[in-house]
C-alpha positions as YAML, in Angstrom:
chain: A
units: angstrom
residues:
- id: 1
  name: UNK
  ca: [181.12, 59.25, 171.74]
- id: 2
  name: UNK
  ca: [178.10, 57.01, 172.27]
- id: 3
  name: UNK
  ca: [175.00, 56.99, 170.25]
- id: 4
  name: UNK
  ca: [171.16, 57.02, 172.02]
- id: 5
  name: UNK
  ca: [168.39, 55.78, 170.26]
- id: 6
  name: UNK
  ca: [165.61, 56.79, 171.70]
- id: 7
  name: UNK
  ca: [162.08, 55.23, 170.88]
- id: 8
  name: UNK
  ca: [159.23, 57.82, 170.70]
- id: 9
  name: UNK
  ca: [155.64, 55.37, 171.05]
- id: 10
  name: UNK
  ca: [154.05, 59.32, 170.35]
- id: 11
  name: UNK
  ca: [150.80, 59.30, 172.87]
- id: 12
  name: UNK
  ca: [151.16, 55.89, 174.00]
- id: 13
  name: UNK
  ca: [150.20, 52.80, 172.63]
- id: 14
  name: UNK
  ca: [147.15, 51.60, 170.72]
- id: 15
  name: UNK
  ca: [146.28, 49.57, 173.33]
- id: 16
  name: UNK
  ca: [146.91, 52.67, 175.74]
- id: 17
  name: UNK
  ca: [144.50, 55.29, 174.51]
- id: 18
  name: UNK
  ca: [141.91, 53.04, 173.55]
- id: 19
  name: UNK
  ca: [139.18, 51.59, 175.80]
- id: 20
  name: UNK
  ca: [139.49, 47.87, 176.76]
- id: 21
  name: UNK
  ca: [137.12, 45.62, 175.27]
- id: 22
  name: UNK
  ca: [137.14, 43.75, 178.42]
- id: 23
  name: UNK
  ca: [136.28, 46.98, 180.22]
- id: 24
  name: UNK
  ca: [132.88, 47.48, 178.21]
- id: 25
  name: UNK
  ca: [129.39, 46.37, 179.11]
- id: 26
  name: UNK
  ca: [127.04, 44.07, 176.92]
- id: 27
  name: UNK
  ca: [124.65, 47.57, 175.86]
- id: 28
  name: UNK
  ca: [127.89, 49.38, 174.77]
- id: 29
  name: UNK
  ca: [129.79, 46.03, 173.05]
- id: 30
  name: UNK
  ca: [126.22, 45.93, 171.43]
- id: 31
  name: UNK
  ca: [126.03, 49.56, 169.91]
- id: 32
  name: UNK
  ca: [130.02, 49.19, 168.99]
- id: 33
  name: UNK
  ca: [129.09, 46.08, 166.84]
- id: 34
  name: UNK
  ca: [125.75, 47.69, 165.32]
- id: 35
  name: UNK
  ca: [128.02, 50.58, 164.01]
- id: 36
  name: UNK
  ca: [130.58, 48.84, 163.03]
- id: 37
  name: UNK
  ca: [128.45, 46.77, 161.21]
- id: 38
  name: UNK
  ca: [126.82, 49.78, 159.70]
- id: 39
  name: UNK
  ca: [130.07, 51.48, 158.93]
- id: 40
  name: UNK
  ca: [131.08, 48.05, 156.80]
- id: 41
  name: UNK
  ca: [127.96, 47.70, 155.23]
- id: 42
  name: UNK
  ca: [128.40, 51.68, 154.53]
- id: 43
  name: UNK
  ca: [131.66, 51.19, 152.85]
- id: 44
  name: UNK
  ca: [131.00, 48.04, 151.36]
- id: 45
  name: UNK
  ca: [128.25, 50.20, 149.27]
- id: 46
  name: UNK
  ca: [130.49, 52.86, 148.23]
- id: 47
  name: UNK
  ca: [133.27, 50.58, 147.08]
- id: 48
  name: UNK
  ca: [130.40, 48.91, 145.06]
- id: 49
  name: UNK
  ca: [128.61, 52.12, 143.52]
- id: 50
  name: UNK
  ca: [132.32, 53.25, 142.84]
- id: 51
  name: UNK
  ca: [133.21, 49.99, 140.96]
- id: 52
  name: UNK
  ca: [129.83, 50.32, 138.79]
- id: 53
  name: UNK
  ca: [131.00, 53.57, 137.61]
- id: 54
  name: UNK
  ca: [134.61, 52.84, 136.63]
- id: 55
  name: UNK
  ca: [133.12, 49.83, 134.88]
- id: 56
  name: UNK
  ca: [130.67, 52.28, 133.03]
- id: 57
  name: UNK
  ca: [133.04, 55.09, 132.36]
- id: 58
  name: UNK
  ca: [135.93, 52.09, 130.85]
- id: 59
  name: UNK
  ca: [132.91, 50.57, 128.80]
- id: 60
  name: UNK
  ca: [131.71, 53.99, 127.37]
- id: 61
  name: UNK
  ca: [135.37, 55.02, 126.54]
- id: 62
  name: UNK
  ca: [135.32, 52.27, 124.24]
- id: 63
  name: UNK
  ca: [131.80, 52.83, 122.71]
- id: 64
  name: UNK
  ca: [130.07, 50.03, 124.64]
- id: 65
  name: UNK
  ca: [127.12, 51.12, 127.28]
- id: 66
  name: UNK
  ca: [126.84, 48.68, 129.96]
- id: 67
  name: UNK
  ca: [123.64, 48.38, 132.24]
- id: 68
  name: UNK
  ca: [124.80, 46.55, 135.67]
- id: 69
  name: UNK
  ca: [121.68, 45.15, 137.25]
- id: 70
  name: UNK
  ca: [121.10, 43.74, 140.77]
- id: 71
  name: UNK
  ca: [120.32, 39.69, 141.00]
- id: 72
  name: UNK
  ca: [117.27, 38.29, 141.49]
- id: 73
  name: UNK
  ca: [117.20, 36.82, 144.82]
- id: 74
  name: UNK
  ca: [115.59, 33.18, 145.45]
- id: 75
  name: UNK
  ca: [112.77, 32.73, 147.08]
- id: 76
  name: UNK
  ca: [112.33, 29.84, 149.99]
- id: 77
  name: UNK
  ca: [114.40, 26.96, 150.42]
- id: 78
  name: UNK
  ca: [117.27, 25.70, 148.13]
- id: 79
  name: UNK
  ca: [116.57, 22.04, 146.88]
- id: 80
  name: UNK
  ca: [117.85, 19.29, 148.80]
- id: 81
  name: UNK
  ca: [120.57, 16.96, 147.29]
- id: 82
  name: UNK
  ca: [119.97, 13.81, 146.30]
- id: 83
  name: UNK
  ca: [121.33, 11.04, 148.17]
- id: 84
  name: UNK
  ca: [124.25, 9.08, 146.92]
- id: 85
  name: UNK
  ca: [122.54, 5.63, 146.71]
- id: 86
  name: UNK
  ca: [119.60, 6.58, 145.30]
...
């Protein structure tokens, strides 16, 4: 008796079902990347609202309230270094 294996891929491959890259123009490429990028930025958000409150619900289980406030950004140019031989 011989044993078959036999390989199911299910609906094809990934690179199968999915639209080429190569096959897209510059307008679509371009709205892929701006929702991608929005979808990141998106997530990015939630994983840091979610780590806020896990940090605030931890603190307060121990007594402790903890107030998590944005940085203050920089205005204008950083300083320039100094040169070495100065």
């Amino acid at each position: 008796m011989t044993n078959h294996i036999i390989i199911d891929p299910g609906a094809g491959a990934p690179q199968e079902r999915a639209p080429r890259l190569q096959d897209k123009s510059d307008a679509e490429l371009q709205d892929l990347i701006s929702a991608a990028t929005a979808l990141l930025e998106e997530r990015g958000a939630k994983r840091k609202q979610d780590a806020i409150a896990q940090i605030q619900r931890l603190a307060k289980e121990q007594g402790l309230n903890v107030k998590i406030d944005k940085p203050k950004r920089r205005r204008g140019r950083p300083p320039k270094a100094k040169a070495a031989n100065s």
